[in-house]
N, C-alpha and C positions, 0 to 999 in steps of 0.2 A: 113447761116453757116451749119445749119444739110443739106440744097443740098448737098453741097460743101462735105461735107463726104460721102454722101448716093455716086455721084462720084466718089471718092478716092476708096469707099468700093469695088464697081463693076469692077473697072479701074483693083484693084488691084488681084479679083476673076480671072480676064480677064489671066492676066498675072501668075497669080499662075496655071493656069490648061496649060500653054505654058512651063511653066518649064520643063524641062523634063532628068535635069542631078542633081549631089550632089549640083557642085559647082554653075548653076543656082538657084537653089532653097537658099544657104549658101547668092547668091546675091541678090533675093527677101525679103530676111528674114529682112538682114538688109536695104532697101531700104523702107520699110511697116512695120515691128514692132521691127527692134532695134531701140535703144537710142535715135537715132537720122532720127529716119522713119517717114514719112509723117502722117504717125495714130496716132504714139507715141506722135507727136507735135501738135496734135488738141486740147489734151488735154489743150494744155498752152495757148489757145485762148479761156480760161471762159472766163476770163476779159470785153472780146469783145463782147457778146454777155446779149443778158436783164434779170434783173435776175430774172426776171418770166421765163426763157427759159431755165436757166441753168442747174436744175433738168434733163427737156429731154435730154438737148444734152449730159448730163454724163453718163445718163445712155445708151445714143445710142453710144456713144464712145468706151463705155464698154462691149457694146453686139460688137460691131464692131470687138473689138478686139478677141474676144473670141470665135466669128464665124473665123474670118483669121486663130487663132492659132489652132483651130481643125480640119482648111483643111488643113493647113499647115502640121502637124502632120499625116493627112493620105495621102497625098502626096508625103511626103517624106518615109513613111514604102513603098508606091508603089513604085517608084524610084529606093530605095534601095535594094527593092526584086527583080526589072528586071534588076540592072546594076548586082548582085550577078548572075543572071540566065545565063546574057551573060559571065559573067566571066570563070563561069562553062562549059559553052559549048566552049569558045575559047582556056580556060588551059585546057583541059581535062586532064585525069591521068589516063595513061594506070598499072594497080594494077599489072598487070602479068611482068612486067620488074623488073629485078635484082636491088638488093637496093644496093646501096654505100657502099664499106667498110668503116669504118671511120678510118682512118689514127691512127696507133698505133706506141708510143715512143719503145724506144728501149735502152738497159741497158750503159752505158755510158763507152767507152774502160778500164779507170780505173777498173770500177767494174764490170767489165767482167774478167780482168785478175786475179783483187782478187780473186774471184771465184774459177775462175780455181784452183789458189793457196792456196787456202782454202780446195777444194775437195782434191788435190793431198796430203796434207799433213793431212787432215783428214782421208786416206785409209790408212796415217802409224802410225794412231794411238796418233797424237798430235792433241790437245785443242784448242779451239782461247782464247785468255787472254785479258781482256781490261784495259785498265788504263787509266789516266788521259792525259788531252791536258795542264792543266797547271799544274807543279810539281815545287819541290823543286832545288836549288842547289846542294843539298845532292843528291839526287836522280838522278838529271840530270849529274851529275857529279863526287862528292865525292865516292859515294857509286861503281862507276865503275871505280876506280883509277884514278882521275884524283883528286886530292886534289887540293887546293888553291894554284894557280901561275904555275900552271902545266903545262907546253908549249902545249901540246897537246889539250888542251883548244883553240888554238888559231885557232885551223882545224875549227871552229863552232862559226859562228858569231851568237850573240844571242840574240835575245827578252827579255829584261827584264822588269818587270814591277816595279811601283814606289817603291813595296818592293825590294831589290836588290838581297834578296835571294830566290823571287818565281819568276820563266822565263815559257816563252811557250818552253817545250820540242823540242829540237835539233834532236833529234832520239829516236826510237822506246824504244832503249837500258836501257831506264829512265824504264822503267815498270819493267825491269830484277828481282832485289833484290825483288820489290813490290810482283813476284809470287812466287819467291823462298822462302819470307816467309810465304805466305800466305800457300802454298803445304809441306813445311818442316813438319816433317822427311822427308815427299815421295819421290820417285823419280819423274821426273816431264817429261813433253814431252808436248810443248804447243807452240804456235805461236801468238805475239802479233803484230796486226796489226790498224793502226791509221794512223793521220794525224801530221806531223814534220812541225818544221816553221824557217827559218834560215835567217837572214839580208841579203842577199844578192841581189846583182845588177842581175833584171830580165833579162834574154835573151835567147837565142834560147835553151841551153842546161842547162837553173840555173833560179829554182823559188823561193819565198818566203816563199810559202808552196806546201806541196808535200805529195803525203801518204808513207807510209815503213810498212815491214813487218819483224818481226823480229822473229827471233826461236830460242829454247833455249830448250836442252835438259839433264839433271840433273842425275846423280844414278850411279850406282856402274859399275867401272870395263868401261867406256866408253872412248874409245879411237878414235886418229882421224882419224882410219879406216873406223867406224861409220860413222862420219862426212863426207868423202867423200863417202862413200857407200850412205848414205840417199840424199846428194844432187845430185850424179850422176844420180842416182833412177828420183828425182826433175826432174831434168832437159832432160832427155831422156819424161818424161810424158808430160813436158810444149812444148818441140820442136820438138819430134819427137824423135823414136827408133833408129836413125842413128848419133844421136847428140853426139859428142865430147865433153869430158870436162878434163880441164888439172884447176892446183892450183898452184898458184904462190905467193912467199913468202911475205909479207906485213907485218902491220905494225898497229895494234890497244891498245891501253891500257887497254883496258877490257879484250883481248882474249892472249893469249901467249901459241901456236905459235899463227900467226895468216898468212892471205891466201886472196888471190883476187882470185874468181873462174871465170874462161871461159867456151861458149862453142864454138865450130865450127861452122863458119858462113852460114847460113840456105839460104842465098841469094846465094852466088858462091860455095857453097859445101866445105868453108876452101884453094879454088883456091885464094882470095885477091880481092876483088872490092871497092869500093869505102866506105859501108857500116862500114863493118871492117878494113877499111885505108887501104887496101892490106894488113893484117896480116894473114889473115884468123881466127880469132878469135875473138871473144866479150867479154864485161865482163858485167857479170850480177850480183855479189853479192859478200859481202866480208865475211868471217867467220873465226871460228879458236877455240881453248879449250878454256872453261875460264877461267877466269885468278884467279889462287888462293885465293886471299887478296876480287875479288868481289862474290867466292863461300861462305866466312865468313863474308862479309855482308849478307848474306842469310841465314845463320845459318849452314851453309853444313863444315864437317870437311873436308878440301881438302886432306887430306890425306886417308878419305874412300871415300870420294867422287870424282867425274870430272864430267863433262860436256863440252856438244859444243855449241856452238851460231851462229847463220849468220846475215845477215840483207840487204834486196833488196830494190829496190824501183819500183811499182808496174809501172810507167808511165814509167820509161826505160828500164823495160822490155816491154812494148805497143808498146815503140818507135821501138824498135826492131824489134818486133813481126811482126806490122802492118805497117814498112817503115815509121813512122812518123816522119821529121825533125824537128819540131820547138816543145819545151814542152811548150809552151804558149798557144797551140790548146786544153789542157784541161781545160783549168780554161776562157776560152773564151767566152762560151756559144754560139757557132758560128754554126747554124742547119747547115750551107751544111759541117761542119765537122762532128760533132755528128750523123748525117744522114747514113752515110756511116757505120755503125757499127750495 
């Protein structure tokens, strides 16, 4: 039996120094000292052997092995340092070649238009205001004249939650009272911008939720001169110094009077194309004074005080802006749209 290994032992020297790759040697290893390797299984042949003899053959089993695994062991550091050497010389890495830029995001059309309308109305001196996504009935509603059963109610499908008098905010306009008391006495000049969320059937020009921005300007002797002075201002800075803008008589229950504003269509120069349905015109935002009864929810005597308010929606003006047809393209997550921005 110790031939029979002395054999195996040399057999297997034979073949460990012909090894000469990883996955050679991964196949020596296991063919000679894994689990199931011709050395490994010598061991299970005591039985066989006299047991006056058994002492040597254990202990040559054991040097057997222990010589294998320490050539094995500098075999394979060799191996490994001449496949690394050729590796090195066949990738080379030229160090003097330009490095990759790595691909950088870019601000999302939404909040790029914010921006803009953020900066523009920040050079005249109005705040950003934040408020809540979830508010009251009172607030979403009551407090901007629309009392309980109020038809005007009916413009604004709404989220409600299991409480029936707390909803996700219809419009911006819920924040209104919120600053007015917060800044009363003062006069106020500030812009509340968020996210709206409305029942409605998704489709190319109506989503479920949507951001707006609202403004709302408060203090003595303010008249709707103001109002179109500031937004024509607006609107000349968002589209350009040659932009048109006319106001047309509408219809809100927070504002009285109140006003749908245009401006000149920036595609055909106000000529009619397809854009502006051949009117020559767009509409971007609706505004108007506010309305006495919601200046005294805010603590404001409407008789020393007035104010104006508007309120846009940041993606129809995108749509505008950027040709965008389908408002579904924001809320998509869709890189070869967002890409483009």
């Amino acid at each position: 039996m110790i031939e029979t290994l002395e054999s195996m032992y040399q057999e297997a020297k034979d073949r460990l120094d012909a090894a000469d790759s990883t996955e050679a040697l991964e196949d020596w290893f296991r063919a000679h000292l894994g689990r199931k390797g011709e050395i490994q299984l010598m061991s299970r042949k005591m039985g066989e052997i006299e047991p006056a003899d058994r002492p040597l053959f254990g202990r040559r089993v054991n040097e057997v092995k222990q010589s294998l695994q320490g050539a094995f062991d500098l075999r394979s550091a060799d191996v490994k340092q001449r496949e690394m050497n050729a590796s090195i010389a066949r990738d080379a890495l030229d160090v003097t070649l330009p490095g990759r830029r790595p691909q950088r995001g870019g601000l999302h059309p939404s909040t790029r238009v914010m921006r803009d309308i953020y900066r523009i109305f920040g050079d005249m001196g109005f705040q950003i205001y934040r408020s809540s996504d979830v508010v009251t009935d009172q607030e979403n509603f009551e407090w901007l004249n629309m009392p309980p059963e109020h038809p005007a109610r009916d413009m604004q499908d709404t989220f409600y939650t299991t409480d029936e008098n707390v909803l996700l905010r219809t419009h911006t306009s819920a924040g209104q009272v919120l600053a007015m008391r917060e800044y009363h006495p003062e006069p106020i000049r500030v812009i509340l911008p968020g996210m709206c969320y409305r029942n409605e059937q998704i489709t190319a020009r109506s989503e479920i939720q949507f951001h707006q921005i609202e403004g709302l300007a408060v203090g003595h002797h303010i008249t709707f001169a103001d109002l179109k002075g500031t937004l024509t201002e607006f609107a000349k800075r968002l589209f350009g110094e040659n932009r048109q803008t006319r106001f047309r008589a509408s219809y809100f229950p927070f504002t009285e009077p109140s006003a749908e504003m245009d401006v000149s269509c920036f595609q055909c120069d106000a000529k009619g194309c397809r854009l502006c349905k051949y009117t020559g015109w767009l509409e971007i935002l609706g505004c108007g004074m506010v309305h006495p009864v919601v200046l005294e929810y805010g603590g404001y005597d409407p008789n020393e005080y007035s104010g104006f308010a508007f309120g846009m929606g940041p993606e129809r003006i995108a749509m505008l802006k950027y040709g965008i047809d389908d408002i579904r393209y924001f809320w998509s997550s869709d890189l070869r749209f967002l890409e483009q921005f």
